[in-house]
mmCIF file of the N, C-alpha and C atoms, coordinates in Angstrom:
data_MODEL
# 
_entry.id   MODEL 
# 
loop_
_atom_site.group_PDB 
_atom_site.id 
_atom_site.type_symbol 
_atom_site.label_atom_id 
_atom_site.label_alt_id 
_atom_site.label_comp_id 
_atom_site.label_asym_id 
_atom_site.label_entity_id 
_atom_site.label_seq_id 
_atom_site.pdbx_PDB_ins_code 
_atom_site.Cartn_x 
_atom_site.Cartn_y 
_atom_site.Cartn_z 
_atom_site.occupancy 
_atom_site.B_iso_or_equiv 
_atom_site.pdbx_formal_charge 
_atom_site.auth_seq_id 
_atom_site.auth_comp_id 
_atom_site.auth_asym_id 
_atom_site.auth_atom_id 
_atom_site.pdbx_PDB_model_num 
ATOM 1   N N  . UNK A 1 1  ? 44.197 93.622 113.510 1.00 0.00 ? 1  UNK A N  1 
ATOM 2   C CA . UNK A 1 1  ? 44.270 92.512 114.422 1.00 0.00 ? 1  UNK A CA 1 
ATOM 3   C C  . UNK A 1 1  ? 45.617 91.812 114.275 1.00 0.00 ? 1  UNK A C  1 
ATOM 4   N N  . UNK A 1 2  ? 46.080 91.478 115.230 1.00 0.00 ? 2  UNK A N  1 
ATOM 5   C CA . UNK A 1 2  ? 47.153 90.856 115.585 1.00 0.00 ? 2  UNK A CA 1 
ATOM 6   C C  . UNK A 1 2  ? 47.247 89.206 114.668 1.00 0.00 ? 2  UNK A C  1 
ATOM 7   N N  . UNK A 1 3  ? 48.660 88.872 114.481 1.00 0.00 ? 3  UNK A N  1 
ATOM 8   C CA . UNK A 1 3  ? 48.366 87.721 113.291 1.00 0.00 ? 3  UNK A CA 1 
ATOM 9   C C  . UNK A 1 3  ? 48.725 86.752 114.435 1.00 0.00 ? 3  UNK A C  1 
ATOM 10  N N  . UNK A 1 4  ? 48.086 85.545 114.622 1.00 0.00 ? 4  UNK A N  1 
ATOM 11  C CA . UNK A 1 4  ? 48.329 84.295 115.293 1.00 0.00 ? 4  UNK A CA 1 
ATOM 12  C C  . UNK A 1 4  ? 49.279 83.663 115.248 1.00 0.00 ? 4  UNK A C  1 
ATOM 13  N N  . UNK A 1 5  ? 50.356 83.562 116.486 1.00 0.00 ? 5  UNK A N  1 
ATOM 14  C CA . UNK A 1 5  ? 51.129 82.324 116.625 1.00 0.00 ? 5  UNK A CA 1 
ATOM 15  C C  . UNK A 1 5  ? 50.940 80.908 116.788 1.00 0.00 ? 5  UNK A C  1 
ATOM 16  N N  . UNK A 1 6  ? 52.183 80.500 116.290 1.00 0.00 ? 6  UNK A N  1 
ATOM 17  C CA . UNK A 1 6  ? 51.570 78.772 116.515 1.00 0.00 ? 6  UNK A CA 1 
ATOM 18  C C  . UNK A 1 6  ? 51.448 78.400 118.028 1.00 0.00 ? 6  UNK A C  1 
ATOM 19  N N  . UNK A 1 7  ? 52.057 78.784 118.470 1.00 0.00 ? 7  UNK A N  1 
ATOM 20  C CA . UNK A 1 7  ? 51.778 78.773 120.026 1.00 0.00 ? 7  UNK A CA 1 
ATOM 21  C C  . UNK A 1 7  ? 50.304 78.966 120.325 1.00 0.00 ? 7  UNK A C  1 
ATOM 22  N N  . UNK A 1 8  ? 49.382 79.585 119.849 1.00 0.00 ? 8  UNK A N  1 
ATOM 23  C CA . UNK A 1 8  ? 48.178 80.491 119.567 1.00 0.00 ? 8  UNK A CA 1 
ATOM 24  C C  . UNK A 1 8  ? 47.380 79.247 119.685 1.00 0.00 ? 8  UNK A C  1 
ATOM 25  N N  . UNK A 1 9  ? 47.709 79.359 118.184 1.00 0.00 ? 9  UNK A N  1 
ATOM 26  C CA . UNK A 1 9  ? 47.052 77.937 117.867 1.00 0.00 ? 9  UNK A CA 1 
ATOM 27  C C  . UNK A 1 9  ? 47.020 76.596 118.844 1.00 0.00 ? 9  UNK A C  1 
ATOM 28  N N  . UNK A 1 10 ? 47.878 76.203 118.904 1.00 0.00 ? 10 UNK A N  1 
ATOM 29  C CA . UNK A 1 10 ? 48.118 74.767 119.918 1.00 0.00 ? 10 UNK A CA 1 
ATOM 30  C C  . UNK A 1 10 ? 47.214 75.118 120.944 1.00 0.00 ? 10 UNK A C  1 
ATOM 31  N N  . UNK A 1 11 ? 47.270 76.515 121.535 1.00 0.00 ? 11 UNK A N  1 
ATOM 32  C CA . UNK A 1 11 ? 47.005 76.762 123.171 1.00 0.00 ? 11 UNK A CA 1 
ATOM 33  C C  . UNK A 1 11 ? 45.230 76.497 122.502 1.00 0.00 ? 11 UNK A C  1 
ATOM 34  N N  . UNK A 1 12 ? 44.777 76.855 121.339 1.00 0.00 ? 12 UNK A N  1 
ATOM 35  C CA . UNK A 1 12 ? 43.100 77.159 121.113 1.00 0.00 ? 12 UNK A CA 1 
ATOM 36  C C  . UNK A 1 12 ? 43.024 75.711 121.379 1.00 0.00 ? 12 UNK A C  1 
ATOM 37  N N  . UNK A 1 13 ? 43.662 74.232 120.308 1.00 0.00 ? 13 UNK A N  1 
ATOM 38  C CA . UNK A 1 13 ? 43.320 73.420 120.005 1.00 0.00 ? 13 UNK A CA 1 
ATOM 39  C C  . UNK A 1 13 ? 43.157 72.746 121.253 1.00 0.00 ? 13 UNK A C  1 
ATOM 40  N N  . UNK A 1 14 ? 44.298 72.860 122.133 1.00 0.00 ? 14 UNK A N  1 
ATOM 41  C CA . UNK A 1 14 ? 44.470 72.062 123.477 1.00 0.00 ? 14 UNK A CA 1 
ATOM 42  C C  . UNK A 1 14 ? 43.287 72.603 124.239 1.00 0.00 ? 14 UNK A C  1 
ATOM 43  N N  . UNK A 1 15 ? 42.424 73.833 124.425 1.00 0.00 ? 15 UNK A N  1 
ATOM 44  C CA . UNK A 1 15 ? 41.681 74.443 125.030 1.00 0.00 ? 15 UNK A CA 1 
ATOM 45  C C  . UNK A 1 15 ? 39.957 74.013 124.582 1.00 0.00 ? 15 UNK A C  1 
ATOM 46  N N  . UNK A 1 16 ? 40.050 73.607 123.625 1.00 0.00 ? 16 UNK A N  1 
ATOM 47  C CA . UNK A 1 16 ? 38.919 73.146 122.568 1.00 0.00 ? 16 UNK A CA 1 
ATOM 48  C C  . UNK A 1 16 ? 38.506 71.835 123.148 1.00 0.00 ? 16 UNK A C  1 
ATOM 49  N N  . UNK A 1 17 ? 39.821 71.161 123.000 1.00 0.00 ? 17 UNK A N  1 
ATOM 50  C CA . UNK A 1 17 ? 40.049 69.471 123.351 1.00 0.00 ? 17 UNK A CA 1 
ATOM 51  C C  . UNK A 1 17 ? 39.259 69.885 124.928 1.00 0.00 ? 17 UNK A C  1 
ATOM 52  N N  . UNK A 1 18 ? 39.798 70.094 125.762 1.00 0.00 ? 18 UNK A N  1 
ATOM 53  C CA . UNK A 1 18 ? 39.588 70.390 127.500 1.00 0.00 ? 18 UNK A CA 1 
ATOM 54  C C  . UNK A 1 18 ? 38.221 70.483 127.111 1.00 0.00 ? 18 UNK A C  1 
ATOM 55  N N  . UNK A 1 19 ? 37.823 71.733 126.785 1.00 0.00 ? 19 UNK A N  1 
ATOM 56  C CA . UNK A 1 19 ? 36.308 71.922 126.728 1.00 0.00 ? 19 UNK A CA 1 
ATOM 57  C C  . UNK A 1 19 ? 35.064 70.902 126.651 1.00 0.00 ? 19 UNK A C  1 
ATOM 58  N N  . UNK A 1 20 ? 35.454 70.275 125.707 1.00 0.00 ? 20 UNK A N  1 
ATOM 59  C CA . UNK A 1 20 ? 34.765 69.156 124.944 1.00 0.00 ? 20 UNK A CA 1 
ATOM 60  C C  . UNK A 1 20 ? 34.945 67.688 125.882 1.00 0.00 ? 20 UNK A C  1 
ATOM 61  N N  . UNK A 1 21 ? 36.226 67.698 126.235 1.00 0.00 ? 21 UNK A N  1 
ATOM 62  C CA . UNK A 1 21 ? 36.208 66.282 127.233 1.00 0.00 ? 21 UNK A CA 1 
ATOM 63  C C  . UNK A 1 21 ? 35.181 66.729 128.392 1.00 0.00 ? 21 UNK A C  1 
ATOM 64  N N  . UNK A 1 22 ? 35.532 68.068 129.047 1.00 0.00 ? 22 UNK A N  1 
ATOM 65  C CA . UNK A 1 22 ? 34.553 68.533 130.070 1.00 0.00 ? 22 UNK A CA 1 
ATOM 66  C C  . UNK A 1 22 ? 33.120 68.773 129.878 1.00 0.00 ? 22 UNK A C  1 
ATOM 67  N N  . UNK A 1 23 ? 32.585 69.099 128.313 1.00 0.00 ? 23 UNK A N  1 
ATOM 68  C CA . UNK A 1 23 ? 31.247 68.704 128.364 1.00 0.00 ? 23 UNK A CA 1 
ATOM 69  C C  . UNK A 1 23 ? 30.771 67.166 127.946 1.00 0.00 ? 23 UNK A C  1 
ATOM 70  N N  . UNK A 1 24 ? 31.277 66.563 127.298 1.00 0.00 ? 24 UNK A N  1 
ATOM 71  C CA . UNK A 1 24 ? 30.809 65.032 127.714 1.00 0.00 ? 24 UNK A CA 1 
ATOM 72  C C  . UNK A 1 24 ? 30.933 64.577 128.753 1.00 0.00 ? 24 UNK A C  1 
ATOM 73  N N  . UNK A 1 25 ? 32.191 65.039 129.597 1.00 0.00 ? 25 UNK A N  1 
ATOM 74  C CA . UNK A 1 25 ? 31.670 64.383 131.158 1.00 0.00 ? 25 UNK A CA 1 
ATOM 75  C C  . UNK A 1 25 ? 30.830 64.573 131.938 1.00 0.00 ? 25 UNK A C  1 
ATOM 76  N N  . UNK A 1 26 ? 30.510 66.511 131.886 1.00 0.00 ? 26 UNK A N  1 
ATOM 77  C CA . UNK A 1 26 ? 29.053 66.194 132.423 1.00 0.00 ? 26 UNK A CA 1 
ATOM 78  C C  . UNK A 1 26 ? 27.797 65.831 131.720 1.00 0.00 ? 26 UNK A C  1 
ATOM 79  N N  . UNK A 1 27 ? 27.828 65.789 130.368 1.00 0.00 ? 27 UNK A N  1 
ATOM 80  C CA . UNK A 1 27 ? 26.632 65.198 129.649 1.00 0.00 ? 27 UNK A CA 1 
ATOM 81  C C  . UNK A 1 27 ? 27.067 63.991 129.711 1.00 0.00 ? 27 UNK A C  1 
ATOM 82  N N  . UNK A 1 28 ? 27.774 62.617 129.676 1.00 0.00 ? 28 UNK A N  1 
ATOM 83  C CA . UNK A 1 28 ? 27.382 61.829 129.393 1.00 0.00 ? 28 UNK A CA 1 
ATOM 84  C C  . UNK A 1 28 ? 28.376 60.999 130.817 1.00 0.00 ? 28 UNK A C  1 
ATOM 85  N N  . UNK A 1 29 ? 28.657 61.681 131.656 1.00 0.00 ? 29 UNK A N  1 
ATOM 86  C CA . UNK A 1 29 ? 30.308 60.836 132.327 1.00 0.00 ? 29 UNK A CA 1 
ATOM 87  C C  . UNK A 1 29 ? 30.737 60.162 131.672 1.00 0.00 ? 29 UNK A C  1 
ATOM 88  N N  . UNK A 1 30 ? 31.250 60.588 130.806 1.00 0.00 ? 30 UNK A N  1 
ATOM 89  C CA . UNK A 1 30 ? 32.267 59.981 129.551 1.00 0.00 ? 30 UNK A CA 1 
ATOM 90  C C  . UNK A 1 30 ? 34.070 60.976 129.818 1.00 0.00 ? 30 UNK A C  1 
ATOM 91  N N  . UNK A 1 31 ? 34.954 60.389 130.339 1.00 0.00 ? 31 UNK A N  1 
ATOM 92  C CA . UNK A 1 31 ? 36.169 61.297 129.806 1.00 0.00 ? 31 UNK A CA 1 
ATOM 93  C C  . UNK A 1 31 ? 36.420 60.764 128.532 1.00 0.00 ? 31 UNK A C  1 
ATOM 94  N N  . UNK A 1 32 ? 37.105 61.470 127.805 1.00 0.00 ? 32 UNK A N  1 
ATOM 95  C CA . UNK A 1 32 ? 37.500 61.207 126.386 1.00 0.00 ? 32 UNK A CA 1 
ATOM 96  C C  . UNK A 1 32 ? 38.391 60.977 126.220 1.00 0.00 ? 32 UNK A C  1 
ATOM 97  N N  . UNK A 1 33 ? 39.023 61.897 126.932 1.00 0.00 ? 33 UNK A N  1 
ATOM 98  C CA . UNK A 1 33 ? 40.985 61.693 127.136 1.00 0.00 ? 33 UNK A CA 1 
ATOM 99  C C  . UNK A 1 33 ? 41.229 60.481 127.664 1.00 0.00 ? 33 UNK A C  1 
ATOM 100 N N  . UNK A 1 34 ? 40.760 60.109 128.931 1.00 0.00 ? 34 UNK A N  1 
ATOM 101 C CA . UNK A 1 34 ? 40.928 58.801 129.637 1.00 0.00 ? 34 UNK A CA 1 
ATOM 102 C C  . UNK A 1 34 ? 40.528 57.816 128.680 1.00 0.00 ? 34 UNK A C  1 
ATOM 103 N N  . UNK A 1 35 ? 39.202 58.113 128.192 1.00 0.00 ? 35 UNK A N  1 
ATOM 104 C CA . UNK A 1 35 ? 38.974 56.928 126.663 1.00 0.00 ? 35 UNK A CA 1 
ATOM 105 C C  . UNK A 1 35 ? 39.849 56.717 126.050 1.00 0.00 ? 35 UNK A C  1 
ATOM 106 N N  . UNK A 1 36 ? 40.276 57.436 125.460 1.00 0.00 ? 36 UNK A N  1 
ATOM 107 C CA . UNK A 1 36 ? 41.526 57.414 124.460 1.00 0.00 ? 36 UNK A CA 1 
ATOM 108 C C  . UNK A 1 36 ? 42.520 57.240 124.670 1.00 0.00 ? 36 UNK A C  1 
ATOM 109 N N  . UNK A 1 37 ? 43.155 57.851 125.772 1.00 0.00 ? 37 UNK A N  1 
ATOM 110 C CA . UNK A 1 37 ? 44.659 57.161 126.555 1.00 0.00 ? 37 UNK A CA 1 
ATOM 111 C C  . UNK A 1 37 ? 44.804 56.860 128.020 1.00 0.00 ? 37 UNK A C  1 
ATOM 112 N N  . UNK A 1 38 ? 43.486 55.907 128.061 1.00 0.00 ? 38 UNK A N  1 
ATOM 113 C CA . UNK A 1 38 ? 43.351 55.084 129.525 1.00 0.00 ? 38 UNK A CA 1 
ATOM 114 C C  . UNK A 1 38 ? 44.622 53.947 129.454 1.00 0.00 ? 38 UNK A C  1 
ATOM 115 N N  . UNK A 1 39 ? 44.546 53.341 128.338 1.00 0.00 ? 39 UNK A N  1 
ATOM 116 C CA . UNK A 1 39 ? 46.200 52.255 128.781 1.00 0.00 ? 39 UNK A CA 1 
ATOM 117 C C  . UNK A 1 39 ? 47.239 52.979 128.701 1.00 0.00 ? 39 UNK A C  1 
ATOM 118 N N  . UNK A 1 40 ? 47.543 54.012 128.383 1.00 0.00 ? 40 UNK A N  1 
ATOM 119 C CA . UNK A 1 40 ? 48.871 55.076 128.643 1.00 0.00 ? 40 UNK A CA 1 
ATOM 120 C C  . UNK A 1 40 ? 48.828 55.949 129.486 1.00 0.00 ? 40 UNK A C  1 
ATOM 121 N N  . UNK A 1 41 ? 48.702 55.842 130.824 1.00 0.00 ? 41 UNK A N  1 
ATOM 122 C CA . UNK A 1 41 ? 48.003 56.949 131.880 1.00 0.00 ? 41 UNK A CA 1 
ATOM 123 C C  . UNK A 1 41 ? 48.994 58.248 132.036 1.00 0.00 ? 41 UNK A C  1 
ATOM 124 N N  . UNK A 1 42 ? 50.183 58.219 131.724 1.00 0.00 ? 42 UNK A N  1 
ATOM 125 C CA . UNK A 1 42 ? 51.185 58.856 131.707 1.00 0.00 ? 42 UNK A CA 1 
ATOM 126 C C  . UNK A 1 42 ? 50.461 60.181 130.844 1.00 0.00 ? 42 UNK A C  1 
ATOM 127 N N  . UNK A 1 43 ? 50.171 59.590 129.427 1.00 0.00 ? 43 UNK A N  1 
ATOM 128 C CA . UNK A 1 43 ? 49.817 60.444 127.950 1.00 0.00 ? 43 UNK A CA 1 
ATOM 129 C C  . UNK A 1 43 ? 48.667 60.619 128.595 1.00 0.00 ? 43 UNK A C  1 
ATOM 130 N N  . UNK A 1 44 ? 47.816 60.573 129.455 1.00 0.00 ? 44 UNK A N  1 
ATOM 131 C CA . UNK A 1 44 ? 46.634 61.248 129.483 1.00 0.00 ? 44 UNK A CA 1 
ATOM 132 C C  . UNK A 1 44 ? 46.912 62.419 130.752 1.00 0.00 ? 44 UNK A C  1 
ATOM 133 N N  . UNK A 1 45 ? 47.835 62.174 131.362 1.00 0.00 ? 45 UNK A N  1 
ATOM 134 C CA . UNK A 1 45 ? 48.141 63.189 132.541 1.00 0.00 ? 45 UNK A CA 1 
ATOM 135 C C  . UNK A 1 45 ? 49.342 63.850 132.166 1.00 0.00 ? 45 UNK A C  1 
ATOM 136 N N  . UNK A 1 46 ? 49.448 64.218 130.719 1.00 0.00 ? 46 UNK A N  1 
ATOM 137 C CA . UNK A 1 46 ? 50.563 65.059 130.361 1.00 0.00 ? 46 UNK A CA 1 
ATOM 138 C C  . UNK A 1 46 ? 49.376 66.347 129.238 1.00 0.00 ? 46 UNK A C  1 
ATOM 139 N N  . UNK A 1 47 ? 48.220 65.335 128.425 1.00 0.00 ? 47 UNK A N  1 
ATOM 140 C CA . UNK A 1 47 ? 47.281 66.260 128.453 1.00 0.00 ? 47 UNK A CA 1 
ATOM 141 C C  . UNK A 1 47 ? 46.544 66.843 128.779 1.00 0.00 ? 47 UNK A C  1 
ATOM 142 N N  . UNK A 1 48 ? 46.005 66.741 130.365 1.00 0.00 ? 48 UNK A N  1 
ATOM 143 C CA . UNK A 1 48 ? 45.487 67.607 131.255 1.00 0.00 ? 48 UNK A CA 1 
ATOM 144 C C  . UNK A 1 48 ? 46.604 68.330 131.278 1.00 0.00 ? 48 UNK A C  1 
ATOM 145 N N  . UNK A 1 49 ? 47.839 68.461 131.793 1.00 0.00 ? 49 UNK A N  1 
ATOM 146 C CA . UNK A 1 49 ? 48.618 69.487 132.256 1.00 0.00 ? 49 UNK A CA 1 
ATOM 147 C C  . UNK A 1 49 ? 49.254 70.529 130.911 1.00 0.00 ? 49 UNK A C  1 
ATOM 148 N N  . UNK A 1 50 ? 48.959 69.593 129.772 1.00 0.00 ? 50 UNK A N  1 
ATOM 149 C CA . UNK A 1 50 ? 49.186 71.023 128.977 1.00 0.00 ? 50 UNK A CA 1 
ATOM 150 C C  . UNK A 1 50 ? 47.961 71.817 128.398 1.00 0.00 ? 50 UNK A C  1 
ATOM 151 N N  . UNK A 1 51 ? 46.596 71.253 128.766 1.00 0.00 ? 51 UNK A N  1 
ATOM 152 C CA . UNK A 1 51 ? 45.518 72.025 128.385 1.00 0.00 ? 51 UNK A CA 1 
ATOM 153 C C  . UNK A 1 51 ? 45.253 73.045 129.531 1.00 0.00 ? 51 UNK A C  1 
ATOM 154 N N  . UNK A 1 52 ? 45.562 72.699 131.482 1.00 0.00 ? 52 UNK A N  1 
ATOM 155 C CA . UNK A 1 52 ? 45.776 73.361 132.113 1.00 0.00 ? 52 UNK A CA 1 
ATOM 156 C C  . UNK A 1 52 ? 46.892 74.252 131.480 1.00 0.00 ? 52 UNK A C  1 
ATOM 157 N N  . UNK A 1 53 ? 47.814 74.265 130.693 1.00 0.00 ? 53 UNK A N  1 
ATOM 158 C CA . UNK A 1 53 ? 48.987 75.296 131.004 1.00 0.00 ? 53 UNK A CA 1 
ATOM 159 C C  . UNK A 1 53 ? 48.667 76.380 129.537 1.00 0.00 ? 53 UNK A C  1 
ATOM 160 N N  . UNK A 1 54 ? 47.730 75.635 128.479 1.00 0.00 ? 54 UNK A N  1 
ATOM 161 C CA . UNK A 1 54 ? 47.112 76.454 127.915 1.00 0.00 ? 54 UNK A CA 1 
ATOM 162 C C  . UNK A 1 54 ? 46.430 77.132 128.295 1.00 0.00 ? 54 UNK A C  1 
ATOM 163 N N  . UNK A 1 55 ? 44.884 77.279 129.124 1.00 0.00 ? 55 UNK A N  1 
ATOM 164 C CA . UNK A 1 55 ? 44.172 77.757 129.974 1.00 0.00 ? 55 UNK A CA 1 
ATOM 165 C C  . UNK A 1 55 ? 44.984 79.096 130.434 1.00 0.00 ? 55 UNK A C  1 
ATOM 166 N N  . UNK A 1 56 ? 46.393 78.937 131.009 1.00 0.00 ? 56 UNK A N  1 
ATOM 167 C CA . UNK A 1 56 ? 46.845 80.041 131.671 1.00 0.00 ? 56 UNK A CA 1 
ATOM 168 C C  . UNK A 1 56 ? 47.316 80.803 130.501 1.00 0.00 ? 56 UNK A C  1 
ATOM 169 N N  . UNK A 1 57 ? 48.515 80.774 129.821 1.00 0.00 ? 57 UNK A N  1 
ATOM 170 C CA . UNK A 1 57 ? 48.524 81.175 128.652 1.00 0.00 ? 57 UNK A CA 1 
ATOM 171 C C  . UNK A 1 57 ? 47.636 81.707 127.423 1.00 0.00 ? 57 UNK A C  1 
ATOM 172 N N  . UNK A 1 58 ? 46.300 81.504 127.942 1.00 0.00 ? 58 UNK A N  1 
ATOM 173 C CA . UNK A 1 58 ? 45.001 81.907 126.989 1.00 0.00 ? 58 UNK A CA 1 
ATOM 174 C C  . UNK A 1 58 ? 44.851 83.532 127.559 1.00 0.00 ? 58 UNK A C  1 
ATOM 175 N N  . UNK A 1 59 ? 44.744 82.919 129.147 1.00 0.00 ? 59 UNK A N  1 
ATOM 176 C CA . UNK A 1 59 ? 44.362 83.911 129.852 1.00 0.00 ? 59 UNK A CA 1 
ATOM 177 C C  . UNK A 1 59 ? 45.144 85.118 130.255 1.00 0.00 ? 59 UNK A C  1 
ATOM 178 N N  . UNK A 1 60 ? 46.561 84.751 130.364 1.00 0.00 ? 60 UNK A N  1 
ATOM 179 C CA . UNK A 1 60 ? 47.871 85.735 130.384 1.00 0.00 ? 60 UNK A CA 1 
ATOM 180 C C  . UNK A 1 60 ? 47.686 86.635 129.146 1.00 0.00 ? 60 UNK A C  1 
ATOM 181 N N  . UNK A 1 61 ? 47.583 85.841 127.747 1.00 0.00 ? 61 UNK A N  1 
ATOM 182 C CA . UNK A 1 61 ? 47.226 86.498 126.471 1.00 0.00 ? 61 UNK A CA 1 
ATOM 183 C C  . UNK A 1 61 ? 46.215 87.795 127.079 1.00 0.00 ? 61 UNK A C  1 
ATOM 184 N N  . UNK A 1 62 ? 45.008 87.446 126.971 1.00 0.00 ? 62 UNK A N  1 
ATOM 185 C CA . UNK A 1 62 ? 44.128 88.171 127.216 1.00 0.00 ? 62 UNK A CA 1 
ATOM 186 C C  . UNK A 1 62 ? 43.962 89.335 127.957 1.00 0.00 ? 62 UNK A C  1 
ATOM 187 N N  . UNK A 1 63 ? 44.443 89.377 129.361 1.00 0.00 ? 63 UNK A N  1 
ATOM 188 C CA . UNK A 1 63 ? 44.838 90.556 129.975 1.00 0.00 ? 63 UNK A CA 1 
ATOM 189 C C  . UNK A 1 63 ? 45.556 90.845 129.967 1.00 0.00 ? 63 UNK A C  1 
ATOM 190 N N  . UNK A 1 64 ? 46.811 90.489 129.201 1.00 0.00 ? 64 UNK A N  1 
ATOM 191 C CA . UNK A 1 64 ? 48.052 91.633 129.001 1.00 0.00 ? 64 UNK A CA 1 
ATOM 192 C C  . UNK A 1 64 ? 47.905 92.150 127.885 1.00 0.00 ? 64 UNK A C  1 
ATOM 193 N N  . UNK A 1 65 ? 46.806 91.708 126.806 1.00 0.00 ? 65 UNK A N  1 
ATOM 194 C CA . UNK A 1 65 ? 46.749 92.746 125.672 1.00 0.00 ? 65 UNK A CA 1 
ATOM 195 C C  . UNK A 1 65 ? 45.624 94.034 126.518 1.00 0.00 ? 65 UNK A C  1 
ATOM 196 N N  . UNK A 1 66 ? 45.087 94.134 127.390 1.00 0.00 ? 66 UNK A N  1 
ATOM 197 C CA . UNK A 1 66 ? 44.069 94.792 127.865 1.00 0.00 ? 66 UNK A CA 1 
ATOM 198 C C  . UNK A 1 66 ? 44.890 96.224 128.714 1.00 0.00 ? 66 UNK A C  1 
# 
């Protein structure tokens, strides 16, 4: 098996984070992110766009090792 980049990593953690804000919102309509950096709206719409840009990068991974 292939050894993990840090890139790897970040893309899991940022992908983890997404996951998890997206199941408390539909279990509880809770965002988390917005919880957490609702007075910095900037910092919360820079982590949607890098958990979106992980997402692709997860997925680029995946079918180009295939």
């Amino acid at each position: 098996m292939a050894e993990k980049k840090i890139i790897d990593w970040i893309a899991y953690v940022l992908l983890i984070i997404g996951g998890l804000n997206w199941g408390l919102y539909g279990l509880l309509n809770m965002d988390l992110v917005a919880l957490l950096l609702g007075t910095i709206p900037i910092l919360a719409t820079i982590v949607y766009l890098l958990v979106g840009i992980s997402a692709i990068y997860v997925l680029y991974v995946l079918v180009a090792k295939k």
